[in-house]
C-alpha positions as CSV (number, residue, x, y, z in Angstrom):
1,X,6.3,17.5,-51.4
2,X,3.7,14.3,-51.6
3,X,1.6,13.9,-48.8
4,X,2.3,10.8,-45.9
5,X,-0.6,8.4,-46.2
6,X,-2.1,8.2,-42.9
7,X,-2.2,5.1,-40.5
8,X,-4.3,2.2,-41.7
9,X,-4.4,3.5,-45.7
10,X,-2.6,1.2,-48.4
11,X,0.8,2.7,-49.6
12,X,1.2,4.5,-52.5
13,X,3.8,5.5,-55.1
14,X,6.5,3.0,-55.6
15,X,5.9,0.6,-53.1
16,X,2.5,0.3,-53.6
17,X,2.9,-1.0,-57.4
18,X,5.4,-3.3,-56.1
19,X,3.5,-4.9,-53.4
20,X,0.1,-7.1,-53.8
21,X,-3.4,-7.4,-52.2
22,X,-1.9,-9.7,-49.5
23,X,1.1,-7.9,-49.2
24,X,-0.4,-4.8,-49.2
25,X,-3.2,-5.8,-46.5
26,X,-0.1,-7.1,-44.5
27,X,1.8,-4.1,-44.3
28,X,-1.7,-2.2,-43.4
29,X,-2.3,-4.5,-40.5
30,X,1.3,-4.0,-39.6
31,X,1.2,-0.2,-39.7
32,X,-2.2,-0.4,-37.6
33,X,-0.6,-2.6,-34.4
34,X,2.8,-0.1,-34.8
35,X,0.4,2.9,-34.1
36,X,-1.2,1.0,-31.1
37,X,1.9,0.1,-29.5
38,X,3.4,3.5,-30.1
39,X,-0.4,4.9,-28.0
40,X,0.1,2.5,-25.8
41,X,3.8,3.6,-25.2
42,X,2.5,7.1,-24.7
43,X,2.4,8.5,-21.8
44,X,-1.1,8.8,-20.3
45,X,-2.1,12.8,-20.0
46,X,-3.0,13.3,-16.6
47,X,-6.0,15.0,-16.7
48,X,-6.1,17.0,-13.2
49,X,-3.6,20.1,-12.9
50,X,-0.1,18.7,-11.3
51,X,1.8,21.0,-9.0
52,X,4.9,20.2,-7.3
53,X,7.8,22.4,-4.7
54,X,10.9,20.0,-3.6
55,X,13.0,21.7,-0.9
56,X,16.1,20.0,0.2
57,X,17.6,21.8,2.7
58,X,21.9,20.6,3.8
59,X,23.7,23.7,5.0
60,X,22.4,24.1,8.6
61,X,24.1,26.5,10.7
62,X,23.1,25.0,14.2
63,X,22.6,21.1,12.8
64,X,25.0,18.7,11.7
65,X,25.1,19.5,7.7
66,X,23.7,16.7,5.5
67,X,25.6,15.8,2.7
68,X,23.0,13.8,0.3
69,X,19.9,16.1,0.6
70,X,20.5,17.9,-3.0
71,X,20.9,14.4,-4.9
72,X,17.4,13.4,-2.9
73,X,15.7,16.5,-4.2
74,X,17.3,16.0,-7.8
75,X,16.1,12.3,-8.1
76,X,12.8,13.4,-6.9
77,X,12.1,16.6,-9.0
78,X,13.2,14.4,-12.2
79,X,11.0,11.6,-11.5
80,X,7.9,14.2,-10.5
81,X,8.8,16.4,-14.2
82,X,8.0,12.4,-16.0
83,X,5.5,12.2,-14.3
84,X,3.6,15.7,-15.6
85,X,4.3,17.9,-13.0
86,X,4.3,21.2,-12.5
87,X,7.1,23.9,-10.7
88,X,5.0,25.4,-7.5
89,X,6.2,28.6,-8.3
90,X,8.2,29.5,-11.2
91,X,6.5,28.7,-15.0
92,X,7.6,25.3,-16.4
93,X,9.6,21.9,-14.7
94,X,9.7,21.6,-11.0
95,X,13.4,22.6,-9.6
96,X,14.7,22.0,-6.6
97,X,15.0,24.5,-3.7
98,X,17.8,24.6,-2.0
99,X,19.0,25.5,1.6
100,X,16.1,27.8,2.3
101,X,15.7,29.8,5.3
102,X,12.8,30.9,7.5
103,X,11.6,32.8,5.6
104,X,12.4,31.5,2.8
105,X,10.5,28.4,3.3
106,X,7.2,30.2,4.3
107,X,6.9,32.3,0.9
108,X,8.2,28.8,-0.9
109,X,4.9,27.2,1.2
110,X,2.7,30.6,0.6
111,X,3.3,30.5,-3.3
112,X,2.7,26.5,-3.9
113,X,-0.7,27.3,-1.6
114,X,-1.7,30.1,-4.4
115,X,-0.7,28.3,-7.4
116,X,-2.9,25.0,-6.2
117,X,-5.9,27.6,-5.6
118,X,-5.9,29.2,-8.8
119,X,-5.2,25.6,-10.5
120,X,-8.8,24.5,-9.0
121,X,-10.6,21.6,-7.1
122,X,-8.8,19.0,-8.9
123,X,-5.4,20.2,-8.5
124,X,-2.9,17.3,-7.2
125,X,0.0,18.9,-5.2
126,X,3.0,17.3,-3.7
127,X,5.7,18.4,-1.1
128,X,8.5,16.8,-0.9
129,X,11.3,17.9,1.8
130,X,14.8,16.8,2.4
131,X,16.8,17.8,5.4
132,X,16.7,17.8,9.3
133,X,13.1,17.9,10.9
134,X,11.4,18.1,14.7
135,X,9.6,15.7,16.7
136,X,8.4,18.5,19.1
137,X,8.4,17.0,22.7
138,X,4.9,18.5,23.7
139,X,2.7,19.7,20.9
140,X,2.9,15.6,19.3
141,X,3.9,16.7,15.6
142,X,6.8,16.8,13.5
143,X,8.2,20.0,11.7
144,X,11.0,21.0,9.1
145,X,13.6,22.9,10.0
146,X,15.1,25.5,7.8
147,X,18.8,25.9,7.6
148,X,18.8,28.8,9.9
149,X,16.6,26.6,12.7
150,X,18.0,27.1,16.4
151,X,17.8,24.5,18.7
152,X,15.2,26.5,20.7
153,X,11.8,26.7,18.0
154,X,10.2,30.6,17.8
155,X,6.3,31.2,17.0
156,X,7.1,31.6,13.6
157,X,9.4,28.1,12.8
158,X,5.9,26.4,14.2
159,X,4.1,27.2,10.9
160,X,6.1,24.5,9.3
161,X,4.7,21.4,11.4
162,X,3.1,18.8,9.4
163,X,-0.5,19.7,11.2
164,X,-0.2,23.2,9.9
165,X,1.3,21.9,6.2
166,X,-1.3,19.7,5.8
167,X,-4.3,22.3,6.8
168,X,-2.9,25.0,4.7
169,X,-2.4,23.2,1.4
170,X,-6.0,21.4,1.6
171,X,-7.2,25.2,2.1
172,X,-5.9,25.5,-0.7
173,X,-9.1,23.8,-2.3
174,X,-6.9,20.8,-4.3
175,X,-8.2,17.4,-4.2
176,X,-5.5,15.5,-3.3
177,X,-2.2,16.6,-1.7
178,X,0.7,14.5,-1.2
179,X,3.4,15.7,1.7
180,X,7.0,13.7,1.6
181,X,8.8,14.1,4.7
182,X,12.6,12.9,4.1
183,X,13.8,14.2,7.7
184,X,15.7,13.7,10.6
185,X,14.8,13.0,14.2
186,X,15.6,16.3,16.5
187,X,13.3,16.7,19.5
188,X,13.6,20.5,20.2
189,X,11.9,22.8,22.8
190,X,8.6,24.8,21.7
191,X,8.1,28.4,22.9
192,X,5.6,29.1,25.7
193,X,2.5,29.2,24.9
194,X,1.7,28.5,21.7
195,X,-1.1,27.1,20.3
196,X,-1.4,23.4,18.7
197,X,-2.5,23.8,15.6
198,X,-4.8,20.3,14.8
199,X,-4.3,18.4,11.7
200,X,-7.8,18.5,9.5
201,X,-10.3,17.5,11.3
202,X,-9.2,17.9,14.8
203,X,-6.8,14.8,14.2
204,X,-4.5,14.3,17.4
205,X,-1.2,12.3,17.5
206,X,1.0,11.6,20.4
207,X,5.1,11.4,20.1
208,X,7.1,8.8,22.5
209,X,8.4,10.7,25.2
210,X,12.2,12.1,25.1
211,X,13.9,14.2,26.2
212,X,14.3,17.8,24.9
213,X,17.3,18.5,22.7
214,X,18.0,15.1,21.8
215,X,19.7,14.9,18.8
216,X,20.1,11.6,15.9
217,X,23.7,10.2,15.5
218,X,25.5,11.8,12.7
219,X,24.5,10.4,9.0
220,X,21.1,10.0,10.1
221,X,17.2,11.8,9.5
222,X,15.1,10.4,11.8
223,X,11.7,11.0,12.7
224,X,8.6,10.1,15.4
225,X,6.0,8.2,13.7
226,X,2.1,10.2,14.4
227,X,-0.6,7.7,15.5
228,X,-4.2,8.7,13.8
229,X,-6.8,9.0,16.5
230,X,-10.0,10.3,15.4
231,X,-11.3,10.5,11.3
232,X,-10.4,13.3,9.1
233,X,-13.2,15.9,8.3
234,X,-12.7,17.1,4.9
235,X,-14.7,18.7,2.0
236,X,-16.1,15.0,0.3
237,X,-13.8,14.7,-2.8
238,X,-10.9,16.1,-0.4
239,X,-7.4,13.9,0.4
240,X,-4.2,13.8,1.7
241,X,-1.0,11.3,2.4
242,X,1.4,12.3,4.6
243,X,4.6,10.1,4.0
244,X,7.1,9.9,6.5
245,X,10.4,8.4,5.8
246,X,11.3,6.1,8.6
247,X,8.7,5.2,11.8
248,X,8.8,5.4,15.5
249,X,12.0,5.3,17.4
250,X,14.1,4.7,14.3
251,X,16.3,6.7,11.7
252,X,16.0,8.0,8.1
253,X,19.7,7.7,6.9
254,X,21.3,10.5,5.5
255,X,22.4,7.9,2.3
256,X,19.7,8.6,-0.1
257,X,18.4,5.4,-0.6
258,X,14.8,6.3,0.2
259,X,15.1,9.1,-2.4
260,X,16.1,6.6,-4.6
261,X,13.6,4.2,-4.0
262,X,10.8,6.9,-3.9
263,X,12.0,8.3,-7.8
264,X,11.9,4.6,-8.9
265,X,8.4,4.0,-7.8
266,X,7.1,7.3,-8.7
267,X,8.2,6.1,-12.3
268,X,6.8,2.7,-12.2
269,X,3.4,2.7,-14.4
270,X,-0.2,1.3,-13.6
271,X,0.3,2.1,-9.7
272,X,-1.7,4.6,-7.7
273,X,0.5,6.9,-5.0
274,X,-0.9,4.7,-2.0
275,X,0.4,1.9,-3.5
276,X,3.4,3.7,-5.3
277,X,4.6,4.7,-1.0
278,X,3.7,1.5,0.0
279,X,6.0,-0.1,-2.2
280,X,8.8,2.5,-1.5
281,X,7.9,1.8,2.2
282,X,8.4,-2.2,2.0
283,X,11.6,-2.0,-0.6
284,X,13.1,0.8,2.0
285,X,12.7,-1.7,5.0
286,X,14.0,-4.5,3.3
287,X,17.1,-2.8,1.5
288,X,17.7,-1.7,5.3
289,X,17.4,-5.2,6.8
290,X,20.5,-6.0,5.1
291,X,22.5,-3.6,7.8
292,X,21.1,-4.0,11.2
293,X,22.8,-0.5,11.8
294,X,21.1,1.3,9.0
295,X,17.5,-0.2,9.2
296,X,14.4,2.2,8.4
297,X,11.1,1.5,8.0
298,X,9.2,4.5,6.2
299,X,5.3,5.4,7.5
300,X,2.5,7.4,6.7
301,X,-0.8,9.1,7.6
302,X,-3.4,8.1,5.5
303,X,-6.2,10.1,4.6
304,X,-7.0,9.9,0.5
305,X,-10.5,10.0,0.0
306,X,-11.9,7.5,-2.8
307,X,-9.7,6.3,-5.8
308,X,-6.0,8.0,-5.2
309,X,-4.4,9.4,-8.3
310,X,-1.3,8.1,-10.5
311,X,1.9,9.3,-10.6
312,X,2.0,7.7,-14.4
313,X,-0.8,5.6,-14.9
314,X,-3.3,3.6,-13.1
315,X,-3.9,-0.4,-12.4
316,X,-7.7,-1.3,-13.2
317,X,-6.3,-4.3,-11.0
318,X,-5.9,-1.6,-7.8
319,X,-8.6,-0.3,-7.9
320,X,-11.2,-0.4,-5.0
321,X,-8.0,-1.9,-2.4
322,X,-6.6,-0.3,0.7
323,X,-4.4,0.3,3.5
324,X,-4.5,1.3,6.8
325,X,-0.8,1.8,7.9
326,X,2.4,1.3,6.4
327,X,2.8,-2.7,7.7
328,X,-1.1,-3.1,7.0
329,X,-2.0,-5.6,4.2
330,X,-3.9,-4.7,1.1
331,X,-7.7,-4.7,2.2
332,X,-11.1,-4.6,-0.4
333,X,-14.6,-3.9,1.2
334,X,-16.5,-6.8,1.1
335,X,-20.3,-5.7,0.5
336,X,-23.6,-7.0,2.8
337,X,-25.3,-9.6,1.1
338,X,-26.3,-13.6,1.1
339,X,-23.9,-15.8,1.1
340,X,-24.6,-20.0,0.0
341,X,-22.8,-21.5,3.4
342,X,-21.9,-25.4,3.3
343,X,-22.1,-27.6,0.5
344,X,-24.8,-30.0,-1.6
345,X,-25.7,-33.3,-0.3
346,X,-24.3,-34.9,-3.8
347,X,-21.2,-32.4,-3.6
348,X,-18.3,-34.9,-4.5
349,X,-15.6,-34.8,-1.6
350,X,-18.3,-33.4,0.8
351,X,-17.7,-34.0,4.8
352,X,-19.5,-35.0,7.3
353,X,-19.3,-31.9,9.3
354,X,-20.0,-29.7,6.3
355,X,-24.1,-28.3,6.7
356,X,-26.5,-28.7,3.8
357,X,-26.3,-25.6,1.6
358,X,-28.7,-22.9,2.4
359,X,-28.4,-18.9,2.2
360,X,-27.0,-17.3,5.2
361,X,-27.0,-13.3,5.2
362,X,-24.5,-11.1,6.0
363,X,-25.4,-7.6,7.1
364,X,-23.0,-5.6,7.2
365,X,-20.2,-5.3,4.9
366,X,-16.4,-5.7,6.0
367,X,-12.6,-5.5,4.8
368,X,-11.0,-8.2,4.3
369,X,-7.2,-9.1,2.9
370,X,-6.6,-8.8,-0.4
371,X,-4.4,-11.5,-0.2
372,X,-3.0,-14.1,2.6
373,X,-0.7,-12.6,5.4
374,X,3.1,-12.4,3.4
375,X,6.4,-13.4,5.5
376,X,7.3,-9.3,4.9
377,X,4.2,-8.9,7.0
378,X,4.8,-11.2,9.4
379,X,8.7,-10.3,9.6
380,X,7.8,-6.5,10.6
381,X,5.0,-7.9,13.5
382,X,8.3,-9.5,14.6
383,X,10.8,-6.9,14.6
384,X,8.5,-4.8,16.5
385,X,8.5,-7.9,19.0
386,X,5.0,-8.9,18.9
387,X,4.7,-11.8,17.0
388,X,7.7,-14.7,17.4
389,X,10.0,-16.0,14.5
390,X,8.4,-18.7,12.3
391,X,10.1,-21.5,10.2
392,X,8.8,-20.7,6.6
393,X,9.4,-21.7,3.1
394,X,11.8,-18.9,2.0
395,X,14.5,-21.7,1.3
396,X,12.3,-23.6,-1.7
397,X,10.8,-20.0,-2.5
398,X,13.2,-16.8,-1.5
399,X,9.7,-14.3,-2.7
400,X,9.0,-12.1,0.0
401,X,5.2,-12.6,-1.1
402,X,4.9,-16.4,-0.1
403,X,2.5,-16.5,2.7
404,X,3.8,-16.7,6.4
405,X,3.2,-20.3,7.4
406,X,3.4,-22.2,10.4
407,X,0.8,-20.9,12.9
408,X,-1.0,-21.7,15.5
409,X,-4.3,-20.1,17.0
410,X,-2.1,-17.5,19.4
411,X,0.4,-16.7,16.8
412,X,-3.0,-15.6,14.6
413,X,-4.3,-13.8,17.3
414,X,-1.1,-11.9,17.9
415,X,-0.7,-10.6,14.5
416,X,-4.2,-9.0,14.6
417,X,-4.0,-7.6,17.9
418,X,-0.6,-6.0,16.3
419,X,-1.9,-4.9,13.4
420,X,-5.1,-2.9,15.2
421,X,-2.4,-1.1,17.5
422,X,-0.5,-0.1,14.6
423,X,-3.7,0.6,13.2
424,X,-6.2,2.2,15.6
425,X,-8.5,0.0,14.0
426,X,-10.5,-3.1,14.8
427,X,-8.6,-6.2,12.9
428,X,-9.5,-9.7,13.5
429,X,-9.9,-13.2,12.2
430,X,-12.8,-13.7,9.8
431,X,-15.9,-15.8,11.2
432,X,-16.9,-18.8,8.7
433,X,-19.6,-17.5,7.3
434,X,-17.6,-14.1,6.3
435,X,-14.5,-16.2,4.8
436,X,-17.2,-18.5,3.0
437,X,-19.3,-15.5,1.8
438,X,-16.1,-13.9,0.5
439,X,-14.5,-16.4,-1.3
440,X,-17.7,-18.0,-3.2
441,X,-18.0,-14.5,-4.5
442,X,-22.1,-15.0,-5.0
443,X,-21.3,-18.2,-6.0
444,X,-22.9,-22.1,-4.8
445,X,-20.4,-24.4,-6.7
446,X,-17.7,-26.1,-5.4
447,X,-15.1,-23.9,-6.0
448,X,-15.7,-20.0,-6.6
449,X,-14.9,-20.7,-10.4
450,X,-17.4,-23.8,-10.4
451,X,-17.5,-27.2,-10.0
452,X,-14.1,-28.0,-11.8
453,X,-10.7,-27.6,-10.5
454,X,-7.4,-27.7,-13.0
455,X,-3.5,-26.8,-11.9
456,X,-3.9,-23.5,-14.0
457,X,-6.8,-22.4,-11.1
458,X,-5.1,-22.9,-7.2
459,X,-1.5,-23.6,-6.0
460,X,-3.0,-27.6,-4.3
461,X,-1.2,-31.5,-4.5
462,X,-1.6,-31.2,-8.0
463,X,-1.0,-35.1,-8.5
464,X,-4.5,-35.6,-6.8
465,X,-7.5,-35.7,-8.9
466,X,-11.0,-34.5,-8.5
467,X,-13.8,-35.5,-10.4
468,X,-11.3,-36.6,-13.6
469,X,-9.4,-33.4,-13.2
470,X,-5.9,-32.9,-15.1
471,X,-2.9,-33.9,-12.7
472,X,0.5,-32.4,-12.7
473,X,3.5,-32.7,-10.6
474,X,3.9,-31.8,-7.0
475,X,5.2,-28.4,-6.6
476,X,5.6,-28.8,-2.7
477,X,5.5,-25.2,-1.4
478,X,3.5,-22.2,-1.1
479,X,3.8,-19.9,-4.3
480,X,3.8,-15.9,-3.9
481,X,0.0,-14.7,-2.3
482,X,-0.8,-13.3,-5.8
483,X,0.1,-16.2,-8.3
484,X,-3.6,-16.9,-9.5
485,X,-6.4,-14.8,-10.7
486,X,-8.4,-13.3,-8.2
487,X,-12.3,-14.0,-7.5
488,X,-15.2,-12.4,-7.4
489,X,-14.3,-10.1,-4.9
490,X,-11.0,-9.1,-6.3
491,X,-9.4,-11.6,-3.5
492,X,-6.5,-13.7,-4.0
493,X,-6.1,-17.4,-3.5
494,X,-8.6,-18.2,-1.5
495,X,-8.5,-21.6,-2.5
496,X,-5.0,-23.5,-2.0
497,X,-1.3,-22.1,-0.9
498,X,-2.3,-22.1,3.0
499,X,-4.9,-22.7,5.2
500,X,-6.5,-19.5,6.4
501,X,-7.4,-19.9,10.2
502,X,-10.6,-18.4,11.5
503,X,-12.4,-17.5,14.8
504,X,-15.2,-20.5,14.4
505,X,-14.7,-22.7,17.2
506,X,-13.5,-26.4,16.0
507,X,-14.8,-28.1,19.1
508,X,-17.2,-27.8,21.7
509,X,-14.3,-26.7,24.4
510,X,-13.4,-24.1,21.9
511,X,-10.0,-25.4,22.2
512,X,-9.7,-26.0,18.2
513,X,-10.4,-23.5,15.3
514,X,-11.5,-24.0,11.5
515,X,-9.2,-23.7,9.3
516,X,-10.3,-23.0,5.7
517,X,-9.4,-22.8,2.0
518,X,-6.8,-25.5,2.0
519,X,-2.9,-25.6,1.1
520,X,-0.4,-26.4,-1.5
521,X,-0.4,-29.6,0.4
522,X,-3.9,-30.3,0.2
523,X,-6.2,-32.2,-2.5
524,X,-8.5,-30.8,-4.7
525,X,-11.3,-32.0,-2.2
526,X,-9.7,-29.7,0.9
527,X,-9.7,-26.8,-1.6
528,X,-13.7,-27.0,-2.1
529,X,-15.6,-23.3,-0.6
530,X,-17.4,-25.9,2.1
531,X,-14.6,-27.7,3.7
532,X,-13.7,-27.5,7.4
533,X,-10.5,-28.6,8.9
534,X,-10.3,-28.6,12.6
535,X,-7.1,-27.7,13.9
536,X,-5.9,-27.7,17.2
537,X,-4.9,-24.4,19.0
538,X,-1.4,-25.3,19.7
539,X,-0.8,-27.3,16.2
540,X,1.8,-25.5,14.4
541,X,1.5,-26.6,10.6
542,X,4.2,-26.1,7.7
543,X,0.9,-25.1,5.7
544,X,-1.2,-23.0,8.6
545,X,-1.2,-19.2,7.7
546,X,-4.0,-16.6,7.7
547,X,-6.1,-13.8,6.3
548,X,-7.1,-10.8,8.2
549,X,-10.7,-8.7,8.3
550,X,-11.5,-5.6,10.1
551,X,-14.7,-3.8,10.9
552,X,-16.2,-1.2,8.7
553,X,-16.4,2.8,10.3
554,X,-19.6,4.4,9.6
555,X,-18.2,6.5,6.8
556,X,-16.7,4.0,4.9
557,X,-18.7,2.1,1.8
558,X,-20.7,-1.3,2.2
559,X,-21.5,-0.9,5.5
């Protein structure tokens, strides 16, 4: 038997006397990019241990019976077995558990805690759990409910809240664990006297009040959303995401669709899990907005620590952004430094108002929006009746990622104020000298990419020149919030698409704000790092949307 010539050496035998130098080099430069396409193809090793236990539970003896809980677990065990995983207790691919009693579910739970011990501190874990669930009405967390649950909870049925899930498998010693809870809404009565057990860290959350042994309408899995209030104490390297899969005082159908959703994006390459749940969370909500009787809108509790692993690869893009809540935008640190605020004297385009450059430091870092407020974000501020409807630019441009225009000053501040109550944290407008600092990017040119501007670099009235710049023709609306590369700080169109309003006064009354960055209406000029637009509070503009910042905690990097 010859031997195969290995990739990248000239053939042999017969086809190597037929072929020439050229022909020869060819077909070694064409076996060379086949074996690079075939790596790239390859999926990526993942190089901590992956553990995995799916329980969907149906056949309930005191609870309406759930018919799509098996097909939930199915979807998800395949898509968790691509993506490297593990079975939590038996040796080889992660099956499904089904219909699992009391106690049942505890030595399910006990043998996924052992097998993430002995896999070591970089073990990943996931739980993922289909069936009905608890929003206990006095101890503020959520629970599972094995089949053989009665309506009245016992001591030992308390061991399966989400507090004590959570604070069992990070004993556990894994780095990052990831709880899925696919469950329905039943507020049920505790026994006496027993003990909260706190999330990690002594984390507290509070349920909406109801009233005991209420029960969701037939078809559905709904669930109490937690609110976060107080940081997560962990070991340093230590994580966890808590996915929930539908929010406060709303239902998780019993129709599989966020089982479906969930397997796709656990598929979907170069994403990290935040963003792989986020994704799920938005593409749920929106499926569900097509059936105002049906509409869910999944939620988590966030506490990953550092860079959060990959189901199947990793985006170098992703890396270093955030979120704080399921409707929170995408958010980067934005380091201390000094920032070069207002513009040259000679600067072409240069107004008035604008100061003489000069370096202006900024001490403490802060988070800013990876990209400009969407109309999906906007939309979910509205549903929960916070901010009002706006007239947008879905008709010229149906992407969900075009940025919400037509603002004012109040409708800015009322999206903030919404965000840090679904939050708990401190969101805001950013000041001038924070949105200038941010988008220069260490930069003192006109634009963060320097002192040119082209239609390939910013969505602007492309028919307007600057400086001799190329013209094209007017597009005429704003283009989705990541269409261009981002800058320096890994932020995305700063420059052009909408104006970003911000909390510098535009007046002396204060009765006007600076707007910044310009639009796709604007010319190149309006786009320039140094340009301020005053714009009156109550001025609703086709082309006015925003950007958010927040304050840094103490623990958190760049502060």
């Amino acid at each position: 038997m010859s031997e195969r010539p290995e990739a990248g050496a000239e053939p042999d035998g017969v086809l190597g006397s037929m072929l020439g130098p050229m022909a020869r080099t060819v077909l070694r430069l064409t076996l060379l990019m086949l074996v690079g396409l075939v790596a790239m193809a390859a999926p990526a090793q993942a190089r901590e241990p992956r553990i995995a236990l799916v329980i969907a539970n149906g056949a309930y003896t005191q609870f309406d019976p759930l018919g799509a809980t098996g097909v939930d677990g199915d979807r998800v065990a395949s898509a968790l077995n691509a993506a490297g995983f593990a079975d939590a207790g038996a040796e080889g691919a992660v099956q499904v558990r089904r219909d699992l009693n009391l106690e049942q579910m505890t030595a399910a739970i006990a043998a996924f805690k052992a097998k993430l011990a002995a896999a070591g501190p970089d073990a990943f874990g996931v739980l993922y759990y289909s069936g009905h669930g608890a929003a206990l009405s006095t101890y503020g967390d959520v629970m599972m409910l094995p089949v053989d649950a009665g309506r009245t909870l016992d001591t030992g049925t308390t061991s399966l809240t989400r507090a004590a899930l959570t604070k069992a498998l990070l004993g556990s010693g894994a780095k990052n664990v990831l709880i899925i809870l696919d469950m329905c809404r039943n507020v049920l009565v505790e026994p006496p006297l027993q003990p909260v057990v706190p999330p990690p860290g002594g984390e507290t959350a509070r349920p909406e009040a109801a009233a005991a042994g209420e029960i969701g309408p037939d078809g559905t899995k709904g669930l109490r959303r937690l609110v976060r209030q107080s940081d997560v104490q962990l070991r340093p390297d230590q994580g966890y995401l808590v996915a929930f899969s539908t929010s406060a005082d709303q239902f998780a159908f019993d129709n599989g669709v966020f089982s479906r959703i969930l397997a796709e994006e656990m598929r979907r390459p170069q994403q990290n899990i935040a963003d792989a749940l986020k994704r799920t969370s938005d593409r749920v909500a929106l499926a569900a907005m097509k059936s105002d009787r049906n509409f869910q809108k999944p939620t988590f509790d966030y506490g990953l620590q550092g860079e959060p692993p990959c189901f199947v690869s990793c985006s170098a893009g992703g890396s270093g952004r955030f979120y704080d809540c399921a409707n929170c935008p995408y958010m980067r640190i934005v380091p201390a430094g000094n920032a070069f605020i207002g513009s040259p004297g000679s600067e072409p385009g240069r107004g008035s108002d604008e100061p003489l450059q000069r370096e202006h430091p900024i001490p403490h870092g802060f988070a800013m929006g990876v990209y400009e407020v969407t109309v999906a974000e906007w939309r979910a501020c509205v549903r929960d009746k916070a901010c009002r409807a706006v007239q947008d630019w879905s008709k010229e441009n149906p992407n969900p990622l075009i940025p919400v225009t037509g603002l004012d000053y109040a409708d800015a501040q009322a999206f903030v104020a919404w965000l840090s109550v679904q939050s708990g944290l401190p969101y805001r407008l950013p000041t001038g000298a924070e949105w200038e600092y941010a988008d220069r990017g260490g930069t003192g040119t006109a634009f963060p990419w320097g002192d040119e501007i082209t239609p390939s670099e910013a969505n602007y009235d492309q028919t307007a020149s600057y400086r001799g710049s190329t013209t094209a023709p007017y597009r005429g609306y704003p283009e989705a919030v990541n269409a261009y590369p981002p800058n320096a700080f890994g932020l995305y169109q700063m420059n052009g698409n909408a104006w970003e309003i911000t909390a510098d006064c535009g007046n002396a009354p204060c009765s006007a704000h600076l707007a910044r960055g310009g639009s796709f209406q604007s010319t190149p000029a309006e786009l320039r790092s140094a340009n301020l637009f005053a714009v009156s509070d109550t001025k609703r503009r086709g082309d006015m949307g925003l950007r958010v910042v927040r304050d840094l905690r103490p623990d958190e990097a760049g502060n």
